[in-house]
C-alpha atoms as a printed R data frame, in Angstrom:
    type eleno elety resid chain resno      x       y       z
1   ATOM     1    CA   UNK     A     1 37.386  -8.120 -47.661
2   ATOM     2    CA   UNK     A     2 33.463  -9.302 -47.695
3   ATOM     3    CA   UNK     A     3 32.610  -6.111 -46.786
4   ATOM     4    CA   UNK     A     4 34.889  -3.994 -48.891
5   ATOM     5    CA   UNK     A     5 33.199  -6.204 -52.293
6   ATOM     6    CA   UNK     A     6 29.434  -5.665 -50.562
7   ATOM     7    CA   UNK     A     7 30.315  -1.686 -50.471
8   ATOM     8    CA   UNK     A     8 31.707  -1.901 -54.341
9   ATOM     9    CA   UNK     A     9 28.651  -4.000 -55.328
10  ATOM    10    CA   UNK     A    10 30.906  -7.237 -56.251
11  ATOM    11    CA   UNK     A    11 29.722  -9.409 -53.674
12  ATOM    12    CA   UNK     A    12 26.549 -10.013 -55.735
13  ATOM    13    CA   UNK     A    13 28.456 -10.244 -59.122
14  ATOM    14    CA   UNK     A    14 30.452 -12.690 -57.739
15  ATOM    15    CA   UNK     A    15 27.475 -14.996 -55.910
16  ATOM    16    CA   UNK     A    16 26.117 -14.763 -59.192
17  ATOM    17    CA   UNK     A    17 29.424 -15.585 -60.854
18  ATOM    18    CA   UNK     A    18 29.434 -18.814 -58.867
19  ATOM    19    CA   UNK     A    19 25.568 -19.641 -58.991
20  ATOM    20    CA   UNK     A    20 25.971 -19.754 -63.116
21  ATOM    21    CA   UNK     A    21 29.311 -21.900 -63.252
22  ATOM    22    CA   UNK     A    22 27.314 -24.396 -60.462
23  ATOM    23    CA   UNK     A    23 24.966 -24.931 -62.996
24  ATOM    24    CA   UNK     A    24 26.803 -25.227 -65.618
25  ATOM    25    CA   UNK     A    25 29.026 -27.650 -64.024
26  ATOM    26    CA   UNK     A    26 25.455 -29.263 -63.181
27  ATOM    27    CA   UNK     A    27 24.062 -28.959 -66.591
28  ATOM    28    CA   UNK     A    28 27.353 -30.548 -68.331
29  ATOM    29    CA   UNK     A    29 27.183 -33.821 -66.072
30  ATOM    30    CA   UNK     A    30 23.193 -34.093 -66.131
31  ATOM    31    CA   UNK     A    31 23.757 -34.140 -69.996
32  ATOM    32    CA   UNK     A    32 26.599 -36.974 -70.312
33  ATOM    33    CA   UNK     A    33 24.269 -39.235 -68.170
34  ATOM    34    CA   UNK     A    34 22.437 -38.753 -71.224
35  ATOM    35    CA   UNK     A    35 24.931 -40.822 -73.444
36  ATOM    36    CA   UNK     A    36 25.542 -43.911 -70.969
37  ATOM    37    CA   UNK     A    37 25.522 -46.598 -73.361
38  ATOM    38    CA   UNK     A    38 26.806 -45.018 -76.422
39  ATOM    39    CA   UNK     A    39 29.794 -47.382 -77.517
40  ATOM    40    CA   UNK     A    40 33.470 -46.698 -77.787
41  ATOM    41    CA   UNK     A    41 34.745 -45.492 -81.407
42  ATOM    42    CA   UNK     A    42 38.557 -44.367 -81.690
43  ATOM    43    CA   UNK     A    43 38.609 -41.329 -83.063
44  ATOM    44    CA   UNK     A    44 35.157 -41.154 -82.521
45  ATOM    45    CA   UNK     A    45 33.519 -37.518 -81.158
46  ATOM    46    CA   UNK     A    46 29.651 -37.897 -82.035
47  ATOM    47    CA   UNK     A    47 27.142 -39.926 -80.643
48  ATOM    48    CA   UNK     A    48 26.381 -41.420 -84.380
49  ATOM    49    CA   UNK     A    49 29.623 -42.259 -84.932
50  ATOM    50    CA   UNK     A    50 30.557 -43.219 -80.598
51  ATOM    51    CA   UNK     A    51 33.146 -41.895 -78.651
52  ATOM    52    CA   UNK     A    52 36.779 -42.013 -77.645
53  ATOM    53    CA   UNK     A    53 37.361 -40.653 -73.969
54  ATOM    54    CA   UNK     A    54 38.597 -37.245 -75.292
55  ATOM    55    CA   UNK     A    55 36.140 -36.898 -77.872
56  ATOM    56    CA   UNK     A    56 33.538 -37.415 -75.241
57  ATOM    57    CA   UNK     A    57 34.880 -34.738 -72.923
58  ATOM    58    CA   UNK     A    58 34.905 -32.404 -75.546
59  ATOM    59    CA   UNK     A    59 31.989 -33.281 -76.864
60  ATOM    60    CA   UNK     A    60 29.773 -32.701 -73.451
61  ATOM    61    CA   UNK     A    61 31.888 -29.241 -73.200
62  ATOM    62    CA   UNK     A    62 31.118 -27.932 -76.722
63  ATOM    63    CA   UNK     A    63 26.958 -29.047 -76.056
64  ATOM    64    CA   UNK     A    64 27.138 -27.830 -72.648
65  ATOM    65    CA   UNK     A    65 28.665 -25.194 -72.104
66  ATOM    66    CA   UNK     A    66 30.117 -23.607 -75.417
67  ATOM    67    CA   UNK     A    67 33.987 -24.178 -75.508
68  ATOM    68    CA   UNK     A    68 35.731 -26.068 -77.928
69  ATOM    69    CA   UNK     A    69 38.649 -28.614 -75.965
70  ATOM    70    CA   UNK     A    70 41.563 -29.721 -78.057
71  ATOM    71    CA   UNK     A    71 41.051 -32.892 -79.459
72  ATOM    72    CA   UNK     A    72 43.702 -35.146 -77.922
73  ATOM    73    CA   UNK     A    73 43.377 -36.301 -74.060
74  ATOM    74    CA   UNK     A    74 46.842 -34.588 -73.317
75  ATOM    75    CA   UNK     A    75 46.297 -31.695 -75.247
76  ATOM    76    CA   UNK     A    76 43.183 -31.145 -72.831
77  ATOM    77    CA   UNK     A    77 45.164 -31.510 -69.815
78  ATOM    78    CA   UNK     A    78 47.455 -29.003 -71.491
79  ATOM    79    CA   UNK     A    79 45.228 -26.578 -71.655
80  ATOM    80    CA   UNK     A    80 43.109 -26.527 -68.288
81  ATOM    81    CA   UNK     A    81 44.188 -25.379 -64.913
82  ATOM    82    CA   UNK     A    82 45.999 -28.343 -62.704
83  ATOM    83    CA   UNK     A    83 43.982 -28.648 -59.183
84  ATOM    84    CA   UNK     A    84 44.073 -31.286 -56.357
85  ATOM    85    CA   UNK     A    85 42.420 -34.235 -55.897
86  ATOM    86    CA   UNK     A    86 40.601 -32.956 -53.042
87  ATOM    87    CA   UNK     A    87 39.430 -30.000 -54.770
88  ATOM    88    CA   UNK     A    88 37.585 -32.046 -57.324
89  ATOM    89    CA   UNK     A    89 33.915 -30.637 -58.550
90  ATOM    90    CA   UNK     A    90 31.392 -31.885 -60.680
91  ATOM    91    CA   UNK     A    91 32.366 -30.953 -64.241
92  ATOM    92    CA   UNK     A    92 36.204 -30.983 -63.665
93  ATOM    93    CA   UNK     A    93 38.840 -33.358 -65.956
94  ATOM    94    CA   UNK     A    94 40.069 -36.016 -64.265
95  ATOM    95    CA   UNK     A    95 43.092 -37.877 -66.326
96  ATOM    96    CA   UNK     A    96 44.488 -41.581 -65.889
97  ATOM    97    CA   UNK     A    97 47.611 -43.212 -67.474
98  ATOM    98    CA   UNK     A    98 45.883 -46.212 -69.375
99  ATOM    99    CA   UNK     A    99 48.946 -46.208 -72.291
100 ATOM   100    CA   UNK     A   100 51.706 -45.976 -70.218
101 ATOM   101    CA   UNK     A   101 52.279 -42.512 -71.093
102 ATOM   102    CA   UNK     A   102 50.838 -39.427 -69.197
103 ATOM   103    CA   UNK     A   103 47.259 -38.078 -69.557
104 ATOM   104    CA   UNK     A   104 46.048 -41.242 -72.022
105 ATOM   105    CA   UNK     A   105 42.582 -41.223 -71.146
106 ATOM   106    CA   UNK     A   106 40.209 -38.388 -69.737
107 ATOM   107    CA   UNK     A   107 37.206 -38.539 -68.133
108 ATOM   108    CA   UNK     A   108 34.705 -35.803 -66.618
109 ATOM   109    CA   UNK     A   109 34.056 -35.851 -62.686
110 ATOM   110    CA   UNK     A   110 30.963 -36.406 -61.481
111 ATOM   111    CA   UNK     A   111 30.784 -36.272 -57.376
112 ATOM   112    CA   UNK     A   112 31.098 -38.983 -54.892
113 ATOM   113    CA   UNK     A   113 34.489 -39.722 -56.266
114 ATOM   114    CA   UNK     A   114 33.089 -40.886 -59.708
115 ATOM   115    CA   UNK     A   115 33.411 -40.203 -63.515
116 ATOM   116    CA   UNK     A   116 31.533 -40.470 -66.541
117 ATOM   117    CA   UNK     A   117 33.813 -41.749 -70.009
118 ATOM   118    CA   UNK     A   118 34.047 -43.663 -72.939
119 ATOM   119    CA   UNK     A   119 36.219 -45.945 -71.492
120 ATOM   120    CA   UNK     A   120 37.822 -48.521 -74.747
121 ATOM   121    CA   UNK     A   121 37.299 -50.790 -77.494
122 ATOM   122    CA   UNK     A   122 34.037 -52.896 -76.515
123 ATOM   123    CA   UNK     A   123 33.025 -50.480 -73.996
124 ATOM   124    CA   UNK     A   124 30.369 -47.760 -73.839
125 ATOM   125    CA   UNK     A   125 30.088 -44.573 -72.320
126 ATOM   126    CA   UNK     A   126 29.811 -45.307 -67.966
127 ATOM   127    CA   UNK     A   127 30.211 -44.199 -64.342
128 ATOM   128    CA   UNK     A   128 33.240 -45.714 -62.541
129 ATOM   129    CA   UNK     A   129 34.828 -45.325 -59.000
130 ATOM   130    CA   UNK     A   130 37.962 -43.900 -58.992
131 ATOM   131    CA   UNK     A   131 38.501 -45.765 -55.814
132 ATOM   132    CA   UNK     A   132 38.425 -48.426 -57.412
133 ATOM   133    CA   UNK     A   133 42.304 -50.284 -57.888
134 ATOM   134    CA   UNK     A   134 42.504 -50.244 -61.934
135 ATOM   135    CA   UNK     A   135 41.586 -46.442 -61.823
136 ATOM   136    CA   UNK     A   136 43.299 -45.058 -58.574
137 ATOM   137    CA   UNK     A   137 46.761 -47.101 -59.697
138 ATOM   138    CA   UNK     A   138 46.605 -45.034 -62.679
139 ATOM   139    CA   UNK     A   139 45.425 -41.475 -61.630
140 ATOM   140    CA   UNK     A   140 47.627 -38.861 -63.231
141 ATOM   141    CA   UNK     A   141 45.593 -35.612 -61.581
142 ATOM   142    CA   UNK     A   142 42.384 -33.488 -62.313
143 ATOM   143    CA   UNK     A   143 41.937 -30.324 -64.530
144 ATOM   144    CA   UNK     A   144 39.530 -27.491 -64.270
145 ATOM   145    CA   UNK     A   145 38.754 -25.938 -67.156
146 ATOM   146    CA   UNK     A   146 38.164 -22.150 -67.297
147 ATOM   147    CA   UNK     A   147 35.237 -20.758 -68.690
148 ATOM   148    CA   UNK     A   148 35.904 -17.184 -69.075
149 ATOM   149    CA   UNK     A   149 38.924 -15.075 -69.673
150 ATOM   150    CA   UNK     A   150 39.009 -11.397 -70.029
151 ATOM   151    CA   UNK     A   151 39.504  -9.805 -73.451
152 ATOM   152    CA   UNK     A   152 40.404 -13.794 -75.065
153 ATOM   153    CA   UNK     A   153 37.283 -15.887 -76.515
154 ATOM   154    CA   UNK     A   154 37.473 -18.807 -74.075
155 ATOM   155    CA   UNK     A   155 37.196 -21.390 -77.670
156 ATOM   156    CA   UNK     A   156 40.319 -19.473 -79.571
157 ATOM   157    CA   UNK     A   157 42.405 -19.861 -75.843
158 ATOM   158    CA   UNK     A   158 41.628 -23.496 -75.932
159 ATOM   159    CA   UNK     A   159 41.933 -24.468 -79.581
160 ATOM   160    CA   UNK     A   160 45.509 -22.696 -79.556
161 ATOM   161    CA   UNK     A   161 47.279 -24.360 -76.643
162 ATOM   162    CA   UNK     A   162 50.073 -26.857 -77.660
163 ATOM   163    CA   UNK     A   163 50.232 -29.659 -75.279
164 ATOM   164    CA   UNK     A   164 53.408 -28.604 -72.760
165 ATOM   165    CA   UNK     A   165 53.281 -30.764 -70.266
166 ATOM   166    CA   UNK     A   166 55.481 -30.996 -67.100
């Protein structure tokens, strides 16, 4: 298969392809370090104003890397691509049941089994383990949201998707 894609010229595309969403991924979590400390707002989704866990995530997304999430925690999960646990990257959703309902809170994955959000009321924008008990108890599953898809403006895709959970 290598070979057939080196022959076609798609080998390179794709290294490239791959390269570019690295640093991207990169890029997004290098720049939400950069609001540690900003408090907890509900309904909050600037740094003036602070930040509820979804309005953080889609925040960093819009700054980063261009695409417009949905505003509500589920409605996020709704509309990114479910992955395992163990296939968790730097940049990918990762969503906890704080509420006692399904995909409450959302945070964004930063490596070493650790996430950057704006975690509640009193709280600021931090770096927790998911290891730890409060957050592994309540682990609902990780999202990876796609940055490209043929023919569809990646913002209109994700703006449009009703939250349709199972």
């Amino acid at each position: 298969m290598d070979q057939l894609l080196k022959n076609k010229g798609l080998l390179a595309r794709i290294d490239h392809v791959r390269q570019s969403v690295g640093e991207k991924a990169s890029e997004l979590v290098f720049t939400a370090m950069g609001f540690l400390g900003v408090p907890y707002r509900r309904g909050g989704n600037t740094v003036e104003s602070g930040f509820d866990c979804s309005g953080f995530v889609r925040a960093m997304y819009q700054q980063t890397v261009g695409l417009i999430l949905p505003r509500k925690a589920e409605q996020q999960a709704a509309a990114t691509e479910k992955i395992e646990r163990a296939e968790l990257q730097p940049g990918d959703l990762v969503f906890f049941n704080t509420m006692r309902r399904a995909f409450s809170h959302v945070g964004i994955y930063v490596g070493e089994g650790k996430f950057i959000h704006s975690p509640k009321p009193g709280g600021e924008v931090r770096v927790e383990d998911m290891g730890g008990s409060y957050w592994s108890r309540r682990f609902d599953g990780a999202r990876r949201v796609q940055t490209s898809q043929p023919d569809i403006p990646t913002t209109q895709v994700l703006q449009t998707v009703e939250p349709t959970l199972h």
